[in-house]
N, C-alpha and C positions, 0 to 999 in steps of 0.2 A: 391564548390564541384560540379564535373561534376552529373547530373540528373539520378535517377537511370533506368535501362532498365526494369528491372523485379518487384517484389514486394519489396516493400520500407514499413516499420513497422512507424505505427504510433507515429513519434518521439513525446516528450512532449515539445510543444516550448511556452507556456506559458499563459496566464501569472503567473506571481508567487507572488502570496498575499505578500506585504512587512514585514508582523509579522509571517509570514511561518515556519516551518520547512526547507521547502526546501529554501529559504530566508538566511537560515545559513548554511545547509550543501550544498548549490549548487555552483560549483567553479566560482568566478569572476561574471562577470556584470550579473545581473538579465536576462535580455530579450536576451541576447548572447548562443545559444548551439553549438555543435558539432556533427553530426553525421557521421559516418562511411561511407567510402566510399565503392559503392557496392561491389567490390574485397575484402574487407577486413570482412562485413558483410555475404558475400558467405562461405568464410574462417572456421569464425566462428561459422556458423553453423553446417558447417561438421564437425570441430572438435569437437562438443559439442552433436554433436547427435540431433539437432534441427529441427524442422521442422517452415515452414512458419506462420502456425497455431500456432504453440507457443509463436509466437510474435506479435501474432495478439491482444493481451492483456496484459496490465503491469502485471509484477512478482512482483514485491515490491511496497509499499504505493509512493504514490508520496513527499507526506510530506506537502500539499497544506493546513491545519489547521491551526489555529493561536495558538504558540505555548502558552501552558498549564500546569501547574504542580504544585504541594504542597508540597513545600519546607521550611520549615520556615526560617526566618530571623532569625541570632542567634545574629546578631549586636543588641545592645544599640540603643532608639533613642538619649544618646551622643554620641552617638562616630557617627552616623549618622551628627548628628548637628556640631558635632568638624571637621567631612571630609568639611562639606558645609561652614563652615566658612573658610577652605583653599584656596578653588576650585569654590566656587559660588556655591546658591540654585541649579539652574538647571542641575550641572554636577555633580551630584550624583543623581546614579537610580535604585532604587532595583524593578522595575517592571517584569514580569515572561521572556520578551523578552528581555529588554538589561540585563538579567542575563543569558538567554543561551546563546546569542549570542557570548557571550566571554569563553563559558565551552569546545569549541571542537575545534581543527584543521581539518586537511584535511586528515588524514589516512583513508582506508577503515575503520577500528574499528570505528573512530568517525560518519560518515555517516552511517553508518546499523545501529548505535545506534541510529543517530538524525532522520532515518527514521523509525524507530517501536516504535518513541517517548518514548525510554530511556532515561529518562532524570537525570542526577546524577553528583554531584562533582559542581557544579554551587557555583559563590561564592553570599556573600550576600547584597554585592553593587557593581556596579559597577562606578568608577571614573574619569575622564577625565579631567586632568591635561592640566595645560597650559605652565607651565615652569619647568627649574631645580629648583628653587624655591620654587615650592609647593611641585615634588615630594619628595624634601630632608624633608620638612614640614612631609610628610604624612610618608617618613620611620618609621623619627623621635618619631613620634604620636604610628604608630602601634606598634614600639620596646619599646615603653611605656606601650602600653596597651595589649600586646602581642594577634596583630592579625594577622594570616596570609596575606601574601601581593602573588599578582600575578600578572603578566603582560601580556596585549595580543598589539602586532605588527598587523601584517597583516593576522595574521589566518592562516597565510601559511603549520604549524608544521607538519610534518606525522609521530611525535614521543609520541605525548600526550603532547608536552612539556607545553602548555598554561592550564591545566586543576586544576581545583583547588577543591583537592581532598577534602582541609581542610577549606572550606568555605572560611569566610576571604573577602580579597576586592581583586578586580580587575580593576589595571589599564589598559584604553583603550586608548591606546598612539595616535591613528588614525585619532579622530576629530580635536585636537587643536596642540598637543605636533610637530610638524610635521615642522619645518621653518629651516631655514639657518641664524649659528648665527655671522658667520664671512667668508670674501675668501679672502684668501693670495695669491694671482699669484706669486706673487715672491715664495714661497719658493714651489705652485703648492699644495696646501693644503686647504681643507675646512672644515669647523665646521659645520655641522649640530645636531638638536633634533633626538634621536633615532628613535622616529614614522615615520620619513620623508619616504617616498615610494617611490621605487625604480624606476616608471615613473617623478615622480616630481625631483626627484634630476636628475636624467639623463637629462631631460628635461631643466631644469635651468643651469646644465651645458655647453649639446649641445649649447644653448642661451646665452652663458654667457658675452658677449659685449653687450649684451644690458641686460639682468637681472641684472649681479654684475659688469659692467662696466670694463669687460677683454679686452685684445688685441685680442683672437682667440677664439674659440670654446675649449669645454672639455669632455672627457668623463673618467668614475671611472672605464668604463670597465666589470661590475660585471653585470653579465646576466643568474641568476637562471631561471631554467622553472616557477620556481612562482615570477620570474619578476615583472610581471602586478599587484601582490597581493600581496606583499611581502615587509616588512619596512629594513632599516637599520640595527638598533636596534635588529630585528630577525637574521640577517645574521650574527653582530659579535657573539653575546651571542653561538651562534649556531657554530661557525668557520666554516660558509657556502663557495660553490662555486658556480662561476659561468660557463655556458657555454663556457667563452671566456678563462679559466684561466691557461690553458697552455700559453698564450702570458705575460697574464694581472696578473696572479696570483690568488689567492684563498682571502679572503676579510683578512683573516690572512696577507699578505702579501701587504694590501692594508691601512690596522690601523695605525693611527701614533700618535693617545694618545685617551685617553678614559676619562670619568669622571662616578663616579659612586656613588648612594648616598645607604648607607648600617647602619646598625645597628651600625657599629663600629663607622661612621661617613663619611665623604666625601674621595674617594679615588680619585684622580686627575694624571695619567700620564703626563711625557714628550711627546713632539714631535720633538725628535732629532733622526735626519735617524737612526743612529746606536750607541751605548754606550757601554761601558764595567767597569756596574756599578752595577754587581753582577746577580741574575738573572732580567730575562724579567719581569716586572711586567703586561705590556701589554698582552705578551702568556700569562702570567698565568690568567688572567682576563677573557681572552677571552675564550667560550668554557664552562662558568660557569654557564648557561642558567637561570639569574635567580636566584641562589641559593646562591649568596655571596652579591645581593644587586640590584640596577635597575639602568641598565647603564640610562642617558642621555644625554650628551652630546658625539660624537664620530667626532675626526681628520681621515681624509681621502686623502690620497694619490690621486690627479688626473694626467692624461693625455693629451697629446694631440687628439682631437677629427679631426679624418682626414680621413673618411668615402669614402674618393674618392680613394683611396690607396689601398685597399683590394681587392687582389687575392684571387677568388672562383678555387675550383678543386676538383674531385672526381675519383676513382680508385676502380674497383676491384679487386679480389686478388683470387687466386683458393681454398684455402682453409683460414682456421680461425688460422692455425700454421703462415704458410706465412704473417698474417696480421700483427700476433704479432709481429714476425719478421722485417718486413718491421716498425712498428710503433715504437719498440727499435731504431732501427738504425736513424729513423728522430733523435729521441730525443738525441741519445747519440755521432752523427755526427759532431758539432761542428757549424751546416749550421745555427743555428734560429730556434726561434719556433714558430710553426705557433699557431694561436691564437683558432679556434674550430679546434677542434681533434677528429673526430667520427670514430669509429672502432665499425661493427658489424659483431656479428657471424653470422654463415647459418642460423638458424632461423629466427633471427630479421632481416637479408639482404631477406628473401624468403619473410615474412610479406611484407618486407617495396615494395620491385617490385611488388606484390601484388595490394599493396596497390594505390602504384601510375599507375597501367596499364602498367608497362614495360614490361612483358612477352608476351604484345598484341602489341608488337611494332618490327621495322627490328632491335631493338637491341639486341634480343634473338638469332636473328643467329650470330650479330656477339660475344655472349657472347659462343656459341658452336664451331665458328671458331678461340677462342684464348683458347681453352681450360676450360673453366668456366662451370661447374655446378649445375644448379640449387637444393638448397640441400646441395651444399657443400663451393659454393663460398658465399664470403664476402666485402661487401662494405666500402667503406671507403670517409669521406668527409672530407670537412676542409676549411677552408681559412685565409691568412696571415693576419697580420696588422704594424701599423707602418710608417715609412716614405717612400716615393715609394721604394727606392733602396733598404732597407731592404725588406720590403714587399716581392717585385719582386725576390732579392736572395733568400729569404727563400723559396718561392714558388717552386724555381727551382731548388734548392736542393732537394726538396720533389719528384718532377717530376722524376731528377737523379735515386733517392732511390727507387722510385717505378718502374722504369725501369728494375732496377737491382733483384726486386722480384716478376718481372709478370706481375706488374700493368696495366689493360685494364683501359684507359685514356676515364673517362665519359663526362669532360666538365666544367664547373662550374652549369650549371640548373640545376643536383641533389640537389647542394648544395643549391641555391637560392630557389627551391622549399621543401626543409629542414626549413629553414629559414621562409617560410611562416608562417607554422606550428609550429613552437618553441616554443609560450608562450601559444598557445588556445590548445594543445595536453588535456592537464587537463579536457576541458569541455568536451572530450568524455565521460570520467570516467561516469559522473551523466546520460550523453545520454543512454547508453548502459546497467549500472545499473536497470533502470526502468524495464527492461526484466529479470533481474537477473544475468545478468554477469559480474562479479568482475572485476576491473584490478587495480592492487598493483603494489608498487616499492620497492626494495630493492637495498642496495649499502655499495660496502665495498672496500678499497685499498687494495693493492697487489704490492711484489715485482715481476719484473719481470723473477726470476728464478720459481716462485711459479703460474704465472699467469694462464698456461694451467691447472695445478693440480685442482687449487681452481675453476674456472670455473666449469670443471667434474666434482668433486664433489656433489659442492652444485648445480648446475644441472640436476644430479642426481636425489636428493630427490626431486625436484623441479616436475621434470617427470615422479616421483613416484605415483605421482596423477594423476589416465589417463585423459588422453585428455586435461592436463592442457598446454596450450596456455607460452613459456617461452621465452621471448625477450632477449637477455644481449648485452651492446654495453661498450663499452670503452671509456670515455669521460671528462676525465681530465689525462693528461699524464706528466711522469716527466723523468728524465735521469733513475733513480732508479728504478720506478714501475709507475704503473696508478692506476685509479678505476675500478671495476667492478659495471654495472649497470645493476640488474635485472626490467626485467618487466613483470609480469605473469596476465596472463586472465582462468578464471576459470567460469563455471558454478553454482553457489550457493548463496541460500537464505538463509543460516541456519549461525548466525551470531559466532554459536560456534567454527562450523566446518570452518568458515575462521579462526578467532586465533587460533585454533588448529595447523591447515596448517602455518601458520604465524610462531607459534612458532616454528615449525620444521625446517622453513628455520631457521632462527638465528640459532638452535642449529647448523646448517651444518654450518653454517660460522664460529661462534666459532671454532668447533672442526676441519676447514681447516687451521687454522694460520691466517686467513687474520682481519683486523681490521674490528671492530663491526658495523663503519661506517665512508666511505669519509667526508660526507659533510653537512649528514642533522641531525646530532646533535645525541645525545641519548635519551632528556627526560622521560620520565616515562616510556612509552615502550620498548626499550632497556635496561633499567636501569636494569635488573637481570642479564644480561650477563656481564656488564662491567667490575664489580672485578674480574670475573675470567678470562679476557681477559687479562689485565693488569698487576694482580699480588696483592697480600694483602699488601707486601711492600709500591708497587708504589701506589696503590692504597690510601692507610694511608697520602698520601700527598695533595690528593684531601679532603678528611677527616679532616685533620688537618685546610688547610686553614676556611673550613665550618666551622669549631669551632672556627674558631679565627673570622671571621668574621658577623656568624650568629648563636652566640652560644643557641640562642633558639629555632633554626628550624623554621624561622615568612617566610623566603624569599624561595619561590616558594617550599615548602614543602609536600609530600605524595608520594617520588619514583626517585626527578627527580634526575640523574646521581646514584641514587643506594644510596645515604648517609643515606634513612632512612627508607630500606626498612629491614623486619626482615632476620633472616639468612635465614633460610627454603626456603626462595623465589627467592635467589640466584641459578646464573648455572654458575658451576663450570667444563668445559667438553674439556678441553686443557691438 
């Protein structure tokens, strides 16, 4: 980050006590921050009515205590001693810190709480499993002794989906559970443990002539913003996506059998490309967060890993109509698809030149001599993948297309300097927090007859809130529709009045037609809206599998996908 000119706020960069507060809610590596670059910290002052002096002093606790709280254990010391005899003495811990540790994701809710030391819904051991082995063992155990079971991956959730409302155990899949347990090059197929993270599989893949003894390199392709923090295991349960998955697909499109150990007993998918042997067992599995059993073992589709191949390129567009436009037409053209798809409206395109010092650059004139706005025009990035000849055609179709609707041709360094920033965006959040200024995400699909509607809309209430700060970019796209991806900054301490706010937006997306969410799952925070998204019909099928498969509520129970929450708490607004 270029150095700042003027006054620079005393970022908090560390250290951070390892038994912290901030130790849990702080995004990724301990000693790693993010601070704002001055154009964007300028920004945000003026929109928020700030002065220098205001940030001359943290707004909110740091969270630097060692965490604390009086919760009682409501386990047995058997059923303590029956977990240790599965799992080993030492991987069973009901001490006050590896039991928050595993109580919160990464949603604002979760952070305001973990910084004004709220502490609640913590379960009363936590577990760390080393194989499918144990955990079928430990299903097994708890569907005997009917205790709640929960699982935490990589922390990553911004749903609540990891919380364990109902005490219970918590499996911490992140220490041991995490290996590779077969690679098939021939059929391009790998077995991994759910826990395994998203750097170590990629990693082992990239490497995989000399890790697993391949002929070439590989990649799975799956590149969520919580990437660097984020397991396997969280992305199926979750039917996540990733950054690249206009090319590569969504992790749905990426599964090629699943294992899962549940109450009922062991569920085991095929892994044959495609079958017409009634419905999917796989979709249906998938998306279940949790709630039907605890996957471990997941087949995974890989690729060729061919890094030297990708065409970078970036376009603006006069307005955020034209973008749409232009970004239908890639997709429903017939030319390839490119693999990152970024579409942003005026606002998040004014932020982002902002942010990276384009409006202090000769490309401001020539953004005035093709016509472009600032205010009104909109950015667009992207890069192909593939083998070069693809790669290249798709690229140059896109090129074609954006000809054909205006497109001022930036280069591929937008996109490269995009790419810098992909995975570390997250560590601003906790940066900029400590002064008291929020930034949340929100994200919902859309067809693209409905896309400009739903946007205005929920937009709308969005800017309802003066001076609220409102990103939206576009960033998984298909022939049919894309996602919508909010991202709002706001000024507030007061941890009500953000779920307040929170829940307003859900209600605007409900009541726009558009789905509850692309990519990052429902869990317990969503979960009021879902039935009446869906429908009570359709809904009664989600329902039903719950009952056949966890007919005592033990797996991931207190809200998550709505199966047990009372009526009253539902929102029914379609």
């Amino acid at each position: 980050m270029a150095a700042y000119k003027g006054f620079e706020p005393n970022w908090f960069r560390g250290p951070v006590p390892p038994k912290s507060y901030r130790s849990v809610f702080k995004w990724g590596v301990p000693e790693q921050i993010k601070a704002p670059r001055e154009g964007l910290l300028r920004e945000l002052l003026k929109r928020f009515n700030l002065s220098e002096d205001y940030m001359r002093s943290y707004q909110q606790d740091l969270g630097l205590e060692d965490v604390s709280f009086d919760i009682p254990i409501r386990l047995t010391s058997e059923n303590i001693a029956a977990l240790k005899a599965i799992v080993g003495e030492e991987y069973v811990k009901t001490d006050d810190y590896s039991r928050f540790s595993v109580a919160y994701g990464k949603t604002m809710y979760d952070l305001l709480r973990s910084r004004n030391k709220v502490v609640e819904n913590v379960p009363d051991a936590v577990v760390y499993p080393d194989s499918k082995e144990q955990i079928e063992a430990i299903v097994a155990y708890v569907t005997e002794q009917k205790i709640p079971l929960y699982v935490y991956g990589g922390g990553s959730s911004v749903t609540r989906g990891v919380e364990c409302v109902k005490g219970g155990i918590s499996l911490d899949m992140r220490l041991r559970f995490n290996k590779v347990i077969e690679f098939n090059e021939f059929d391009q197929i790998i077995t991994v443990e759910a826990g395994i993270s998203g750097p170590k599989l990629e990693a082992i893949l990239n490497d995989a002539v000399k890790e697993l003894g391949a002929k070439r390199a590989y990649t799975l392709g799956h590149f969520p913003q919580s990437f660097e923090h984020s397991s396997v295991g969280g992305w199926v349960i979750t039917r996540g996506s990733g950054q690249n998955s206009t090319y590569y697909g969504c992790i749905a499109d990426m599964v090629s059998g699943q294992s899962y150990a549940t109450p009922r007993g062991v569920i085991t998918t095929d892994s044959h490309p495609r079958k017409s042997t009634g419905p999917d067992l796989d979709q249906l599995m998938m998306g279940n967060e949790g709630s039907f059993g605890v996957l471990t073992h997941v087949k995974l589709k890989v690729r060729r890993h061919m890094p030297e191949t990708i065409n970078r390129f970036s376009y603006m567009f006069k307005d955020w109509k034209t973008g749409i436009d232009f970004a239908r037409e890639v997709m429903q053209s017939e030319g390839g698809f490119p693999s990152v798809f970024r579409l942003s409206d005026p606002e998040e395109t004014g932020i982002m030149v902002d942010y990276y010092g384009v409006m202090d650059t000769p490309l401001k004139y020539l953004f005035k001599a093709a016509g472009m706005e600032y205010g009104t025009m909109c950015l667009f990035l992207g890069f192909t993948n593939g083998n070069d000849g693809y790669s290249k055609a798709t690229a140059h179709n896109v090129a074609k297309i954006a000809r054909q609707y205006g497109g001022l041709p930036l280069t591929g360094l937008v996109c490269k300097g995009w790419e810098k920033g992909r995975f570390s965006d997250p560590y601003l959040r906790d940066t900029v927090q400590d002064f008291g200024i929020l930034m949340e995400t929100m994200e919902c699909s859309v067809n693209w007859s409905e896309m400009e509607r739903v946007h205005a809309e929920v937009r709308k209430v969005l800017k309802a809130r003066p001076n609220t700060v409102c990103m939206t970019h576009m960033s998984h796209v298909y022939p049919q529709g894309g996602n919508l991806y909010w991202i709002f900054i706001i000024a507030e301490n007061d941890m009500e009045e953000f779920v307040k706010f929170q829940r307003s937006i859900l209600d605007a997306i409900q009541k726009s037609g558009a789905s509850m969410s692309h990519h990052h799952g429902i869990g317990k925070m969503f979960a009021p809206w879902l039935e009446g998204q869906l429908g009570r019909n359709e809904y009664d099928i989600t329902r039903c599998l719950k009952n056949y498969f966890d007919p005592d509520n033990l797996m991931n129970p207190g809200g998550t996908l709505g199966l047990d929450l009372p009526e009253e708490e539902k929102r029914f607004l379609r």
